[in-house]
NUFI-896990 format. One record per residue (C-alpha): x, y negated, z negated; residue in one letter. Coordinates in steps of 0.1 Angstrom, whole numbers, plus 5000, padded with zeros to 4 digits. Example, Ala and Ser with C-alpha at 12.3 -4.5 7.8 and 13.67 -1.06 7.14 Angstrom:
<atoms>
512350454922A 513750114929S 
</atoms>
This chain:
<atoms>
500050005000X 500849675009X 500549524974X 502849534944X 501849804920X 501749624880X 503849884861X 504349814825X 508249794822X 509949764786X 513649834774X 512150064750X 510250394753X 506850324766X 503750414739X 501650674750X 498750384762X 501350214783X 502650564797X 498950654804X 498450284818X 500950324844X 500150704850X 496550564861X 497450284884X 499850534904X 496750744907X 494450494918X 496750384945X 497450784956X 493450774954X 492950464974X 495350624999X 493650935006X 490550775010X 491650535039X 493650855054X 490551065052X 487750825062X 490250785094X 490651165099X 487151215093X 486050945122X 488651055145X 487251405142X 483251335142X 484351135176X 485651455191X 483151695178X 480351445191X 481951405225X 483251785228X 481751985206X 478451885204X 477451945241X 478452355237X 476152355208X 473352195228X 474352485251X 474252715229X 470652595216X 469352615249X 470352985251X 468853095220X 465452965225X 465253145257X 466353435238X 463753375213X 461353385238X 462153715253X 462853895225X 458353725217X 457753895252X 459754215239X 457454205205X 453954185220X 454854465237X 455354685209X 452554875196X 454355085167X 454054885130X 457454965120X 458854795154X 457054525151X 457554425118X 461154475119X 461454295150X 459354005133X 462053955108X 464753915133X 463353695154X 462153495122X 465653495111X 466953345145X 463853045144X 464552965114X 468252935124X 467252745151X 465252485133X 467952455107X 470352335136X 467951995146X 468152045181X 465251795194X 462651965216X 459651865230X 456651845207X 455052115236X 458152385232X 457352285191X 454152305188X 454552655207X 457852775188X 455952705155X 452552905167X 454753205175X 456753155134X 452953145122X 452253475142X 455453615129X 454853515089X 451353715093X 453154015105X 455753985076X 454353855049X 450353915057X 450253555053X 446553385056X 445253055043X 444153155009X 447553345008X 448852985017X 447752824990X 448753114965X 452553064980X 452852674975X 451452704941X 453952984932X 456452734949X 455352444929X 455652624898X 459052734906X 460052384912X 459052274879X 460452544859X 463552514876X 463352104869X 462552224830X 465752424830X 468352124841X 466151914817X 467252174789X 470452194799X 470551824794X 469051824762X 471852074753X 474551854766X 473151484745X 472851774715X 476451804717X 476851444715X 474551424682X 471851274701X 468451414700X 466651354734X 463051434742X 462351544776X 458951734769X 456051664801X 458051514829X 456751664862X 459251734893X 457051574914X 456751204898X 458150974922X 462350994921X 462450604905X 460150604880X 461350964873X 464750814867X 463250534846X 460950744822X 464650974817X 466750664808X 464350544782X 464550844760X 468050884767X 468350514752X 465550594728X 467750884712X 470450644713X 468550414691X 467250634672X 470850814659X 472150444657X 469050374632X 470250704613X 473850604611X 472950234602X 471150354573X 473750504555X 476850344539X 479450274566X 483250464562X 485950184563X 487350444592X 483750374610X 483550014601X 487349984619X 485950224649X 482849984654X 484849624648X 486849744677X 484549914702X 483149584698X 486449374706X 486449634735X 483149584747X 483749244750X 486649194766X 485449444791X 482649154799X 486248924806X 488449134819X 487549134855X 486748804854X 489048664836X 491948754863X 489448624892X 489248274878X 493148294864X 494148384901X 491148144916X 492547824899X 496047924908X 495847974946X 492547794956X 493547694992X 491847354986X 494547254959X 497147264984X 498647035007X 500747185028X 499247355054X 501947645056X 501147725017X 497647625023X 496947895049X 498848155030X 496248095002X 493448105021X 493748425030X 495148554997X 492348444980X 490348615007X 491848964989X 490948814957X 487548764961X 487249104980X 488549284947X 486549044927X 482949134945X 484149504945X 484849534906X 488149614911X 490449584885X 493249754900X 493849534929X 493249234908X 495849324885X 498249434917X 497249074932X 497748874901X 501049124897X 501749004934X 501448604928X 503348584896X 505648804904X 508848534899X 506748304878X 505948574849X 506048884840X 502048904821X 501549244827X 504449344802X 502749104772X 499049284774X 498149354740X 497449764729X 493649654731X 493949474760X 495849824777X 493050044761X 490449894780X 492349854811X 492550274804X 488850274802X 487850034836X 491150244852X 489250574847X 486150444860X 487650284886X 489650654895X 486550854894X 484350614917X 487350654944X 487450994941X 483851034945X 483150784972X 486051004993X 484051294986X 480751134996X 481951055032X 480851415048X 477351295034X 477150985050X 474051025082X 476750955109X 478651295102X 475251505102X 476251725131X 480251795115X 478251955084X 476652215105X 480652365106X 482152215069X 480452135041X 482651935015X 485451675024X 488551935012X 487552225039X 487351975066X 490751845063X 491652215073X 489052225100X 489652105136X 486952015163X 489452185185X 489252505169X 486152525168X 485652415206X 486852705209X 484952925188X 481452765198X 482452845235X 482753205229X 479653215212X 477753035244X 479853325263X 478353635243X 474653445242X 475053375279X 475953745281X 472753865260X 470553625277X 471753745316X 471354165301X 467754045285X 466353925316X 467854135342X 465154435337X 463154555302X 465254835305X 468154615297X 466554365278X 465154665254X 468854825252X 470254485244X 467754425220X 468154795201X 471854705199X 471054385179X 468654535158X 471154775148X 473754515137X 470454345115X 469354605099X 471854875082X 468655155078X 467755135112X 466755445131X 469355465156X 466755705172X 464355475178X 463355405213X 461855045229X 
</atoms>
């Protein structure tokens, strides 16, 4: 990174704040780093994959819902119930495949594909309205009791932390901001409430000395941030100068410092502030032990949110299609669009293949299909004849 990095440096052995200080700007900057290295990776790649890779996939869509709708001839052909219903299931499998890739169809080729996974379902899962209704509410119930058990697990975790939290008759399906809303307020209401408990008793000098300087923390965590802007603000302010050399230099250096200012970032504005004084002062060496514990505490913040936000990128709506082939930001700095060019046109090969044997004669298209069905299912009765 461009900017100068504000290690604590003393002639004596550094306390273990200031070695943990110093330990946590040199991984915010190896965190800040990666991030810039993998957002570029991560465009670079999406570009290729949408350019290249995406049109075999379209390819390879297009084959399988012909094959989809051969192997529908192939089924209403069948008269046996063991055929048929074993035949369902694979070609439910491949739909539902199919759907889960997004390929956009026309709401014709839907409406259809959809009448022939309704037709399926019946065959499977003797599925009828009334049994429709049965299923979602079975579903919904699910839903809730698997909401219950995260809210327990919860409860557990705030236990732990000597709060008592009440998350009794909270529904899964309340809408997601209010949900949030109604959780917070008992969260802050146990909070409360255990305060209340702990303010009622007499007070250890060892918690009255814990309190006095979570206090002095909390407050200069209001300032800290701040603090450096306006320090750095009055210092440099573009305005204040007269040459235009110096003036311009300013100008944009205050740019960065209002960049790190509307971002929250404490790092930079100490590597900024680091940067300016640099032959003017040495401040950075002077912080006080409260001052370097709550730099420890916005630093670890600060870490975590950079870590996260690299970890988001794969979610972000721009990289949909790359997700179909990784699924976290770690396995797709092993993967390569290139690769798997390669891959996805073997696949259209072997499709192309099954699709070209399917429609050549029923014969074939029977054969084929016996030879697929054997690969789906283990039991299959490698006597049985289409």
């Amino acid at each position: 990174m461009s900017q100068i990095i504000p290690i604590i440096k003393k002639d004596r052995e550094l306390s273990k704040e200031e070695a943990t200080f110093n330990n946590l700007l040199l991984k915010i900057e190896a965190a800040k780093e990666s991030y810039v290295k993998t957002k570029a990776m991560l465009e670079t790649k999406r570009k290729i994959a949408e350019a290249k890779l995406r049109p075999i996939i379209n390819e390879q869509m297009t084959t399988r819902l012909k094959l989809i709708y051969v192997w529908w001839e192939a089924y209403n052909e069948k008269k046996g119930k063991r055929e048929k219903n074993l035949l369902a299931n694979f070609l439910l499998e491949h739909i539902r495949a199919f759907k889960d890739s997004q390929y956009i169809i026309s709401e014709k080729e839907d409406a259809y594909l959809k009448s022939i996974y309704d037709e399926l379902e019946v065959e499977v899962y003797g599925v009828d309205d009334e049994d429709d209704d049965e299923e979602e509410e079975e579903e919904v119930d699910l839903e809730q009791k698997d909401f219950e058990d995260f809210l327990e697990n919860m409860r557990l975790k705030f236990e732990q932390e000597g709060l008592d939290v009440y998350f009794e008759n909270l529904s899964v399906h309340t809408p997601t901001e209010q949900l949030k809303v109604e959780i917070e307020e008992r969260i802050e209401d146990a909070r409360q409430r255990a305060k209340n408990k702990k303010s009622s008793r007499k007070k250890t000098k060892k918690e009255i000395q814990a309190e006095a300087l979570e206090k002095e923390m909390e407050e200069a965590k209001k300032k800290n941030v701040s603090t450096i802007y306006k320090s750095l603000a009055k210092l440099v302010h573009p305005d204040l100068e007269r040459d235009e050399t110096e003036r311009l230099k300013k100008e944009e250096f205050m740019k960065r410092v209002n960049q790190a200012y509307n971002n929250n970032d404490l790092f930079t504005l100490l590597a900024l502030e680091q940067e300016w004084l640099a032959d003017k002062a040495d401040r950075i060496n002077e912080l006080t032990k409260t001052q370097i514990k709550l730099y420890i505490e916005v630093l670890n913040e600060q870490l975590q949110e950079i870590i996260i936000d690299e970890a988001s990128l794969i979610y972000e709506p721009e990289n949909n299609f790359i997700r179909n082939f990784v699924s976290q930001i770690y396995t797709l700095k092993r993967w390569t669009p290139e690769k798997q060019m390669e891959q996805s046109n073997n696949e259209l090969k072997m499709l192309d293949n099954i699709l070209q044997r399917s429609t050549k004669s029923k014969k074939e298209r029977n054969a084929i299909l016996k030879e697929l069905l054997a690969d789906f299912e283990d039991d299959f009765d490698s006597d049985f004849e289409f």
